[in-house]
N, C-alpha and C positions, 0 to 999 in steps of 0.2 A: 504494500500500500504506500501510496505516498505521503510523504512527513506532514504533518497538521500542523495548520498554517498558523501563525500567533497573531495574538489580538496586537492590532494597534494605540500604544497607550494614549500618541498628542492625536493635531489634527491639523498640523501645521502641511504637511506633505497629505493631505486625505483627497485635496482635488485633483491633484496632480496622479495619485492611485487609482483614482475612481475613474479618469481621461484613458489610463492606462487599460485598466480593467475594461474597460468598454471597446476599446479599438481593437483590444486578443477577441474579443466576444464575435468583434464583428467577422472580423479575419475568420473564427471559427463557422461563424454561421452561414460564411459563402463557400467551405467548405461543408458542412451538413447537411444543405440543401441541396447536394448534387451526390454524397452517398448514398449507395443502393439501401434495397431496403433489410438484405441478408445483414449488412456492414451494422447498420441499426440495431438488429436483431443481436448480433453476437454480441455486441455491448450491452443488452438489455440482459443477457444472459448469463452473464459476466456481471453485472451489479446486481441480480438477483442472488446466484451464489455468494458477494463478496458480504451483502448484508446478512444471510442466515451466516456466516462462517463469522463476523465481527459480531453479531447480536450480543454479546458478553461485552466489548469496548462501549458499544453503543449505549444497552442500559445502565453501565457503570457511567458514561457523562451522564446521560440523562439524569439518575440518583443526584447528580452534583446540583444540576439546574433545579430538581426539583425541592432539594434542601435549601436552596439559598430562597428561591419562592417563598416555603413555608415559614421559613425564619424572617422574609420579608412582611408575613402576615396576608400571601394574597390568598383569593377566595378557595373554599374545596372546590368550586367549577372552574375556578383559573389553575387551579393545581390538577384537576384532573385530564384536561384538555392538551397541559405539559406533557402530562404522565406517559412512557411510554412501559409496557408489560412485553412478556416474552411473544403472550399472545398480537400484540397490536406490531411488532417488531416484524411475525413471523404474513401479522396479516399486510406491511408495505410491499414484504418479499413477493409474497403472491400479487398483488397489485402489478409490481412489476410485470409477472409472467402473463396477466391478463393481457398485458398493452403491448407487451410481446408478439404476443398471439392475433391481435385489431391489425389490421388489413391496411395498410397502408397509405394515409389519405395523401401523399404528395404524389404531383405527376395523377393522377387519377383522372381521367377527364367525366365530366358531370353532363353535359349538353354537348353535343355537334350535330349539327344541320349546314346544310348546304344553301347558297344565293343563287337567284336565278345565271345570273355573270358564271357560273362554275368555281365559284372560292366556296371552299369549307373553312366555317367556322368552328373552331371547339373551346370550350368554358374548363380549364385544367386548374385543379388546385396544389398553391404553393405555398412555403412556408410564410410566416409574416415578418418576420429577421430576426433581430434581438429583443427578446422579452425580460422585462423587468419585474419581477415578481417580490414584493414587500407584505411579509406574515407577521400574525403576533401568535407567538405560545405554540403554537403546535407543531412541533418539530418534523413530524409525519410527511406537512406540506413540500418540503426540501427533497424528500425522495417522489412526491406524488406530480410536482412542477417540474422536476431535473426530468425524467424519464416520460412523460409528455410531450416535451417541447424536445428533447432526445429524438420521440417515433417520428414529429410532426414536422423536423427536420428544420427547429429554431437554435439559438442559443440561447441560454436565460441566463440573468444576473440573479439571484437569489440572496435578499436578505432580509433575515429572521428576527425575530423580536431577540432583544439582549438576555430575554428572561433563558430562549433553549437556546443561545449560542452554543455550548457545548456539544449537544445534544446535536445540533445542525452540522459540526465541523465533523463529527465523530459520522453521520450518514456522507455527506460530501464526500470523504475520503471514499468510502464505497463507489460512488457516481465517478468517480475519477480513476478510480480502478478498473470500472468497466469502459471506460472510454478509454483506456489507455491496453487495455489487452483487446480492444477492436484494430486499433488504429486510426482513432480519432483524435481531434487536437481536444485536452482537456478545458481549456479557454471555452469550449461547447455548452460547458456548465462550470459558471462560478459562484462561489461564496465569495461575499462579502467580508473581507477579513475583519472587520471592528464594531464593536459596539457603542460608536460614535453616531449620532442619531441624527448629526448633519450629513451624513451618507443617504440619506433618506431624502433629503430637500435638495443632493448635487441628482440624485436618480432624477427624480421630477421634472430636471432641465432638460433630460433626455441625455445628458453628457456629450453634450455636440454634436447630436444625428446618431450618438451610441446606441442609443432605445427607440425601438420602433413602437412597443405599447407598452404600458403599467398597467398591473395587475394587482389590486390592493385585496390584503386576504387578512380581514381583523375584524374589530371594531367597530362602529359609528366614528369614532373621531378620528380614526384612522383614515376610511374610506372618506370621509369630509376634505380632509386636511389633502390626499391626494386628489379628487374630486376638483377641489377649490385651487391649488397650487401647479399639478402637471403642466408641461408644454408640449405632452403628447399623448396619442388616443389610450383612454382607459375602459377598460373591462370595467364595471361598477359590480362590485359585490358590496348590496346595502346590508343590514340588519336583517335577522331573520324573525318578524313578526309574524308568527306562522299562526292559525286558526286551525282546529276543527270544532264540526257544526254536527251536533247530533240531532238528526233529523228525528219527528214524530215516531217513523215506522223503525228506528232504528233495535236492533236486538241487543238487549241489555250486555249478554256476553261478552258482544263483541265490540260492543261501543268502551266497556274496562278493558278487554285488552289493548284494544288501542290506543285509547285515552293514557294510559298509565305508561304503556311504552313509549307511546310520543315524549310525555314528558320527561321523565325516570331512567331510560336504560340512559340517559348521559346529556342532563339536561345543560351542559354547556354548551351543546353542540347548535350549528346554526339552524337545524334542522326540527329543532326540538319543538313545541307546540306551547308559545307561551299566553293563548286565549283558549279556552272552552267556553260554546255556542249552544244552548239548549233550547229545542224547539219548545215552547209553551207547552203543547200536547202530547209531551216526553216527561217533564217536569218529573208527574206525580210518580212513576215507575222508573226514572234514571236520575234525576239528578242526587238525592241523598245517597244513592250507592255510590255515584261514583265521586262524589266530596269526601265520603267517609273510606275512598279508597285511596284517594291521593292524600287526603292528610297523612292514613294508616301507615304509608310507604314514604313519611318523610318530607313530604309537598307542602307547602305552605298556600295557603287556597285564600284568594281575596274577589270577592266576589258580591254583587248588587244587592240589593234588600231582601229579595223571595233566596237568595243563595246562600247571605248570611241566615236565614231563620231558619233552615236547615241544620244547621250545626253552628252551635257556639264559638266552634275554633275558627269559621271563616273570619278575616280580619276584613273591615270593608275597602271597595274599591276606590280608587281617585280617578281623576278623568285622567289623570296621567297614566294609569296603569293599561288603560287600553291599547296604549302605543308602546310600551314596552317590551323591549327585546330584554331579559331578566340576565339568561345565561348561567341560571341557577335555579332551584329546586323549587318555584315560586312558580304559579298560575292564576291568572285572572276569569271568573268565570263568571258569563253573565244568560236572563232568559231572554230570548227572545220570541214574536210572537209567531215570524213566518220564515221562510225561504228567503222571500225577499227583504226580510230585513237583516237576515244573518248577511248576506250576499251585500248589503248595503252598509255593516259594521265592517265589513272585510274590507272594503273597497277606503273606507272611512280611516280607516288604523291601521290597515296592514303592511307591508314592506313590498309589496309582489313577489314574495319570495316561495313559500310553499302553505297550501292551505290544504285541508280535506273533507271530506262528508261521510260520517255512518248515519247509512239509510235501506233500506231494503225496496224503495220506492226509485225505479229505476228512471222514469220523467225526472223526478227528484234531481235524482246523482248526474242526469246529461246536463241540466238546465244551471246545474254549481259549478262542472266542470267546461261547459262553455264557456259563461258568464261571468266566471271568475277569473278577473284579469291578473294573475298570479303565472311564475315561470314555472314551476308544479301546480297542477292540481293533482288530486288523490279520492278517490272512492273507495271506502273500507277498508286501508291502509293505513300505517303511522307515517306521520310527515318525517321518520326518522330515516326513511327511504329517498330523504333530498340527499344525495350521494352519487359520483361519479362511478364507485363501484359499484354500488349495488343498480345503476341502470347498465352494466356490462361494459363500462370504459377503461376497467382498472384501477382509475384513479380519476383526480380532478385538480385543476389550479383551485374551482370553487365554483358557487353557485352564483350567473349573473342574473341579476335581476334589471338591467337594460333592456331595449327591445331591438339595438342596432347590434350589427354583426351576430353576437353569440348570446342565447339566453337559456339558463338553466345550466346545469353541469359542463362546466367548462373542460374536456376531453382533449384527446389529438385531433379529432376531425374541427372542434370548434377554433383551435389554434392554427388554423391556414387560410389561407386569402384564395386569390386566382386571380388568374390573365387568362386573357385569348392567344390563341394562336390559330393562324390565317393564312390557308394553303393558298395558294395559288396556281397557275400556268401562264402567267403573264398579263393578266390581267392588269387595265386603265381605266385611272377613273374620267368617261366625259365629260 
């Protein structure tokens, strides 16, 4: 493997690094974009074995980042989100061999048709150049962005919240191993060497034509701060104010499981469900089970006047809480009367990020998942299925919630552009 890069203590020489780092990136990415797709593959290959073989370097940094965290005082959902286990180690690994295996969207032509004149037209997709990728906390993203933009035949700058520095140089070092036993330039994929967080505002500039997009994977005030600041095109990944809407006809069973796992199996995640929607005519048979099933499990429940008289422990809601991306063990729950007014709270508070419907009323579940202007919708599913894996990508930079270029799970296929290209026989224009 190669030697782990050291953090930069000043920032005296940071723009003159970060100039640097950008113009290897580029040099690389006009090389990546013209490797086959095997060359791709065997480095994908290649950094799949080197992270199950280092999984022991890996969650020994990780342990490091995540003690400095907890001694910092941050949240159990910002410490869980850090957290990396043997199991989440082993599930990047696999990640990788998913996007391994994705079909190669560069060069792929999408349309050709022919003009009356005899020129063929065809619509090919090509990489986008160098991508900027800035995460907070979750270290995972470093191997889920490196090996995406890897298939998609980009190169990406990558850099990570200060919190899993470690945690990030300790997968890097993998990404570099597999690029380096392909035969690719490792510049294809770089880390950020410092935790200097004016690194963050030279990316933004683009570093002189370095960055062809920014791709902001955090926060609110991250995504704002890039949002408001870049000088080149960004991916929007907002907040994830997700809903689900149990509809009248919904079946008690399965409105708790889903309910509980939206919130519960890992309610830091962007995916998580921080509104619960109870149709009127559900109330009397769903809503006490399922308040007395998310407190039971830990969930802190705030919720309107009929939600609070249900149970003593609901704390009541604010109007602020409707808009609330939590990112923790917390739920706002309120009744509503119809379809169309859940569908008019969603619209009202939500993020367009992922929402869903238990219902067994199928008019119901078309008329939520048309009309709900969200980049997932879900019918009798947990919104914990907003995931690039779990829709068969492997992996994901993240979920856009824009409606230009790419929306929803951001993928290999979402990471490439296109050009024409234009046969001719000699054809003039009159």
């Amino acid at each position: 493997m190669s030697a782990p890069l050291k953090a930069i203590d000043g920032d005296a020489d940071l723009a003159a690094l970060m100039t640097d780092l950008a113009a290897k990136a580029r040099a690389a990415a006009r090389v990546l974009a013209l490797a086959p797709p095997e060359q791709k593959n065997r480095a994908l290959a290649a950094i799949e074995r080197a992270i199950r073989a280092n999984a022991p370097a890996i969650l020994a940094a990780n342990a490091e980042d995540v003690a400095e965290a907890r001694a910092g005082g941050m949240t159990s959902a910002f410490v869980d989100r850090l957290t990396l286990t043997q199991a989440r180690v082993d599930g990047m690994a696999d990640g990788v061999a998913t996007v391994r295996e994705i079909v190669d969207p560069v060069g792929a032509v999408t349309e050709s048709w022919q003009r009356p004149n005899g020129m063929t037209i065809e619509r090919v997709r090509v990489p986008l150049g160098v991508i900027g990728v800035i995460f907070e906390s979750r270290p995972n993203v470093a191997a889920d962005a490196g090996v995406l933009c890897l298939k998609s035949g980009n190169a990406v700058i990558l850099r990570g919240g200060s919190d899993s520095f470690r945690s990030c140089r300790a997968i890097h070092q993998c990404l570099v191993q597999g690029l380096h036993e392909a035969g690719l330039p490792e510049a294809a994929i770089t880390l950020v060497p410092t935790r200097d967080r004016a690194a963050v505002g030279l990316m933004l500039t683009g570093l002189n034509g370095g960055i062809d997009v920014i791709v902001p994977r955090g926060g609110k005030s991250l995504v704002g701060r890039v949002e408001a600041e870049a000088r080149v095109p960004v991916f929007a990944h907002l907040e994830g104010v997700n809903h689900i809407y149990v509809d009248a006809s919904a079946k008690l069973d399965m409105a708790k499981s889903v309910v509980l796992n939206a919130k519960m199996r890992r309610p830091g995640v962007c995916g998580a469900v921080e509104t619960l929607l109870i149709d009127r005519g559900a109330a009397a048979t769903t809503l006490k089970p399922l308040v007395e099933l998310l407190i039971e499990a830990g969930c802190e429940v705030r919720g309107d006047d009929i939600v609070q008289g249900v149970d003593a422990r609901v704390k009541p809601a604010s109007d602020e809480d409707w808009a609330t991306e939590y990112e923790d063990a917390i739920i706002s729950a309120k009744i509503v009367d119809s379809l169309d007014e859940a569908i008019a709270h969603i619209q009202n508070h939500g993020s367009h990020h992922t929402d869903a419907i238990v219902t067994e009323d199928a008019a119901a579940a078309q008329r939520f998942l048309n009309e709900v202007d969200s980049a997932i919708v879900l019918h009798n599913a947990s919104t914990q299925f907003a995931d690039g894996g779990e829709f068969g990508f492997g992996a994901e930079i993240g979920i856009a919630t824009g409606k230009f270029h790419a929306r929803g799970p951001v993928g290999a296929e979402q990471l490439t552009s296109f050009k024409y290209r234009v046969h001719g026989t000699g054809q003039t224009r009159p």
